[in-house]
C-alpha positions as CSV (number, residue, x, y, z in Angstrom):
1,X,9.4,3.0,-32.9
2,X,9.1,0.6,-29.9
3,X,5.6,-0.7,-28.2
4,X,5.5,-1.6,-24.6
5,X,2.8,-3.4,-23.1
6,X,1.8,-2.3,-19.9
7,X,-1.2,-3.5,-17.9
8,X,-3.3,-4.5,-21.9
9,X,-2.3,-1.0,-22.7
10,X,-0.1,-0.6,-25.4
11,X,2.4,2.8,-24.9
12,X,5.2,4.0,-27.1
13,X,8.9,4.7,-27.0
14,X,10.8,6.5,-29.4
15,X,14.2,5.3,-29.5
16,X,15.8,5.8,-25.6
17,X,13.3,9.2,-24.8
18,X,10.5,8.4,-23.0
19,X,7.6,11.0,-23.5
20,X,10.2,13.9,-23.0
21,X,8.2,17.0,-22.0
22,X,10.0,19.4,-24.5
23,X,9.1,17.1,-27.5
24,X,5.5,16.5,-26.5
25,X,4.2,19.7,-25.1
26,X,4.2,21.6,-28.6
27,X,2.1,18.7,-30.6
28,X,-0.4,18.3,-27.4
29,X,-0.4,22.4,-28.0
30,X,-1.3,21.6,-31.7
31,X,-3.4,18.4,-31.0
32,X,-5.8,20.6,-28.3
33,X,-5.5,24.0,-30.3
34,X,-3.9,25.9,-27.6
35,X,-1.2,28.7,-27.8
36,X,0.1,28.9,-24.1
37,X,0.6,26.1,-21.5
38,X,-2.5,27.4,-19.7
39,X,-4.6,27.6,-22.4
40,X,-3.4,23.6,-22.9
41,X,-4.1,23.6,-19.6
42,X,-7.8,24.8,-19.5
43,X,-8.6,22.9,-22.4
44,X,-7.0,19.3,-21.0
45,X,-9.1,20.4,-17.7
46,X,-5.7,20.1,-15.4
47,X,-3.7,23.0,-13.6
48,X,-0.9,24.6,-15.2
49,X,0.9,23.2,-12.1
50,X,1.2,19.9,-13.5
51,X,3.2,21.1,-16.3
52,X,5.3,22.5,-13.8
53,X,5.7,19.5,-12.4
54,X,6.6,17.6,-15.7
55,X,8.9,20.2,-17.3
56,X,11.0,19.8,-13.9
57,X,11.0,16.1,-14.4
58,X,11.7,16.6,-18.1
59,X,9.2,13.8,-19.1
60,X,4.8,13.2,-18.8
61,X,4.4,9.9,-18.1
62,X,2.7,7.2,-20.3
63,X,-0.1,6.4,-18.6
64,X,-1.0,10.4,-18.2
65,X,-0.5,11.0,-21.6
66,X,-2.9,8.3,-22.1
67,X,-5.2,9.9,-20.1
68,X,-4.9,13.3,-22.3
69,X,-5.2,11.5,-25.4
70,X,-8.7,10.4,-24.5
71,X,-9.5,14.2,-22.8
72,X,-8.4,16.0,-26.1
73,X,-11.0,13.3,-28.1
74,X,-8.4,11.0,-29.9
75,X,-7.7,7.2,-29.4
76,X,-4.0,6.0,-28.1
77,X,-3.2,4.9,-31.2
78,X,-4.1,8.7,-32.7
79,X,-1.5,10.3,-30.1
80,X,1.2,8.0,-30.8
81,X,0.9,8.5,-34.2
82,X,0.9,12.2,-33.7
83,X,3.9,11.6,-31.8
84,X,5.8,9.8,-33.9
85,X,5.5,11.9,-37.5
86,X,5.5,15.1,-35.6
87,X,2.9,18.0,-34.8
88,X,3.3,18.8,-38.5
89,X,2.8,15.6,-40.2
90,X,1.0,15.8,-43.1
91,X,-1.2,12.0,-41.9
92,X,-1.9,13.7,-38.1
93,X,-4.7,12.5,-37.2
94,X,-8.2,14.9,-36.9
95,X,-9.5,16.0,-33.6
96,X,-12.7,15.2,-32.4
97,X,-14.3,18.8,-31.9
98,X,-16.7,17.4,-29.3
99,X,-14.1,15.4,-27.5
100,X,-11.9,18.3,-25.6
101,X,-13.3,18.8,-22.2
102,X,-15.3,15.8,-21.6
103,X,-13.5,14.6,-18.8
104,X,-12.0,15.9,-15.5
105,X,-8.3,15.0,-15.1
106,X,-7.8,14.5,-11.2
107,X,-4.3,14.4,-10.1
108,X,-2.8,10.9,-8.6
109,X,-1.4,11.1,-4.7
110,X,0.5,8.8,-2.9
111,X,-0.1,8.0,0.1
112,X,3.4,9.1,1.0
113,X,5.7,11.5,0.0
114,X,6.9,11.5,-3.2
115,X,9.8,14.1,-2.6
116,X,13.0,12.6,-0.8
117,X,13.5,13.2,3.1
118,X,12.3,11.7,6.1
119,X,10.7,12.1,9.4
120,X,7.3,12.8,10.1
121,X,7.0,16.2,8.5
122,X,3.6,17.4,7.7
123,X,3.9,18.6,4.0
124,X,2.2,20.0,1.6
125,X,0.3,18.0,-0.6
126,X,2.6,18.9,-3.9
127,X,5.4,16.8,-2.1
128,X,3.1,13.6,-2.4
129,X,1.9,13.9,-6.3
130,X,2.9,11.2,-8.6
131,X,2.7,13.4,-11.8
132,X,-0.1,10.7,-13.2
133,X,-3.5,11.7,-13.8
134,X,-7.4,9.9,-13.9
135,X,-9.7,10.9,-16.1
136,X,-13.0,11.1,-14.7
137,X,-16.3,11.7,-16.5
138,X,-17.7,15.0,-16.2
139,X,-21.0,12.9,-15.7
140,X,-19.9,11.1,-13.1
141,X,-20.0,14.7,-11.2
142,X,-23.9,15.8,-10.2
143,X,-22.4,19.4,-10.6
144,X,-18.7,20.8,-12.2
145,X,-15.9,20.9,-9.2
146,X,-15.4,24.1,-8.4
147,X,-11.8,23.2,-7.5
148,X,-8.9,20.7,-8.6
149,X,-9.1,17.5,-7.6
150,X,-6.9,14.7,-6.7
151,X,-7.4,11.3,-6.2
152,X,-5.5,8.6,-3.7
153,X,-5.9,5.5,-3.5
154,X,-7.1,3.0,-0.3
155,X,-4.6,1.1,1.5
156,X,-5.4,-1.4,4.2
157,X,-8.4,-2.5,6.3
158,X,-9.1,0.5,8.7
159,X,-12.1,1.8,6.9
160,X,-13.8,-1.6,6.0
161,X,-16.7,-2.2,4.9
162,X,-17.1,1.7,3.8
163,X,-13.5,1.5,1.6
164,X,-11.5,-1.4,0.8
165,X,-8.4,-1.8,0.3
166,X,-7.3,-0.9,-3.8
167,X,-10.6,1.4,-3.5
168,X,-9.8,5.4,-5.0
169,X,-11.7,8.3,-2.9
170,X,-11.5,11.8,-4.8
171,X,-10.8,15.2,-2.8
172,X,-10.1,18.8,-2.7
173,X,-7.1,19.9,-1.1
174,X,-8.4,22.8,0.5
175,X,-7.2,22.4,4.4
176,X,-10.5,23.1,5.5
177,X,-13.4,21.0,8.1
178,X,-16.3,21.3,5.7
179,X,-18.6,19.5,8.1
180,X,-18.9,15.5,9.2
181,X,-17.6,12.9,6.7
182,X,-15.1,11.3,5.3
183,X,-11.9,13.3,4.8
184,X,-8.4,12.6,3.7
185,X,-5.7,13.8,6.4
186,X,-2.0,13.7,6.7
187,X,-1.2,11.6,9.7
188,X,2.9,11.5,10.6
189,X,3.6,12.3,7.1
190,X,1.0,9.2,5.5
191,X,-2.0,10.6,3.8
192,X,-4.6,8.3,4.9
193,X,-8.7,8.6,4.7
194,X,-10.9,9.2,7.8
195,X,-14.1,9.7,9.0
196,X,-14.1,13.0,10.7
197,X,-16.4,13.9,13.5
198,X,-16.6,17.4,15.7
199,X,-18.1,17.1,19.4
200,X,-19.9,20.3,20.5
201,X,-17.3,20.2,22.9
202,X,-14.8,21.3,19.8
203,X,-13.0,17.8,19.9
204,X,-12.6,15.8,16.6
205,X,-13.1,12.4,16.2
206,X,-10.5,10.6,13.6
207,X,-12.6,7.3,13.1
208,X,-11.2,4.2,11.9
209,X,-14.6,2.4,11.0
210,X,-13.3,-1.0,11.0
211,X,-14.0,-1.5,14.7
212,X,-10.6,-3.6,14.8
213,X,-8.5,-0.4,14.1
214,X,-8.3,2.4,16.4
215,X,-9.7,5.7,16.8
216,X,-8.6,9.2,18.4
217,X,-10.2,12.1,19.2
218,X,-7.9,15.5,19.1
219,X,-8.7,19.4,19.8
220,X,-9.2,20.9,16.6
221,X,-8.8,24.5,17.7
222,X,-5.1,23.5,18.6
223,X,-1.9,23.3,16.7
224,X,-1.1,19.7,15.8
225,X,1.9,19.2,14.8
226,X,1.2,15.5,13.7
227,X,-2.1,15.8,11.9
228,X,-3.4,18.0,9.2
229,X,-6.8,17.7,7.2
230,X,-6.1,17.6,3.6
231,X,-9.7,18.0,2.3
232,X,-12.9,16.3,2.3
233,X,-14.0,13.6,0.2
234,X,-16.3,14.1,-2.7
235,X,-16.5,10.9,-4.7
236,X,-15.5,7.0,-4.0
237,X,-14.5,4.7,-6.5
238,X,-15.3,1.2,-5.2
């Protein structure tokens, strides 16, 4: 078995496969105690749509297995071990029975689309998902998410000083205007973040805070065919 080092975190590969999905999706079955993908899937705390994602890609990626190493309650070095003697391996390591569920495991966008094409389509936020996930701290969260989350991370100077530029902001894809605040939006195809603002006259403000950056201002009971709230931000990561 081979190490690689990636950003001080040490990941596996086993001979030329790289995480395949069809080799680790039965021992992360075993490892959580789940029968059925959405059973794994409500005991990781991720949709079922992510193993969607994966099995069409044939492979989880390292640093999201990470991720569901430390939401199923076992170090790195515990999952790679699992991994490497097999699901029925007599020296698998044991399970932290307090550890499943501690965490929330918010999807990773980009801030453009992930899927090929081009053009400034507006699409829909599966197109832009990396397949990598956060885990978050249920404590970090006054109360549970009542939806799935996603996070995306900052780029540029357009909303300085309330984000910088490498900050994350996490969000609910739900389409919907859920008041004043800060929202991410699909602009010409580039997810970006925005403070959102609606007049009494029914126009919306899209505000760039840095004062250097420009603003617009857009009627939000018509169809635009450029611009598309995504969902409101719930959490910053600075």
């Amino acid at each position: 078995m081979k190490y690689l080092s990636i950003q001080n975190e040490i990941f596996f590969k086993k001979g030329n496969k790289m995480t395949s999905y069809d080799d680790i999706v039965p021992i992360l079955k075993e490892l959580a105690g789940a029968k059925t993908i959405k059973e794994l899937a409500d005991k990781l705390g991720i949709s079922p749509r992510n193993f969607n994602t994966w099995k069409t890609r044939g492979e989880i990626p390292l640093r999201t297995l990470m991720a569901l190493s430390h939401a199923i309650g076992i170090t790195k070095e515990q999952m790679m071990s699992a991994i490497e003697n097999g699901a029925n391996h007599a020296d698998k390591p044991q399970i932290h029975q307090n550890g499943v569920g501690q965490d929330y495991n918010i999807k990773k966008i980009t801030a453009y689309k992930a899927s090929a094409g081009g053009g400034n389509e507006i699409d829909d936020i599966k197109a832009y998902e990396t397949g990598e996930l956060m885990p978050i701290a249920k404590a970090f969260f006054k109360t549970p998410p009542k939806k799935e989350l996603n996070a995306i991370e900052i780029s540029g100077e357009s909303m300085m000083p309330m984000l910088h530029d490498g900050d994350w902001v996490i969000f609910c894809d739900d389409g919907e205007f859920r008041g004043d605040g800060l929202y991410v939006v699909n602009f010409s195809g580039q997810l970006m973040a925005k403070v959102l603002q609606l007049s009494p006259k029914g126009e919306l403000k899209i505000i760039s805070v840095n004062p250097n950056f420009a603003s617009y201002e857009i009627d939000i009971n018509e169809t635009q065919e450029h611009f598309r709230i995504i969902g409101k931000v719930i959490k910053s990561i600075i």
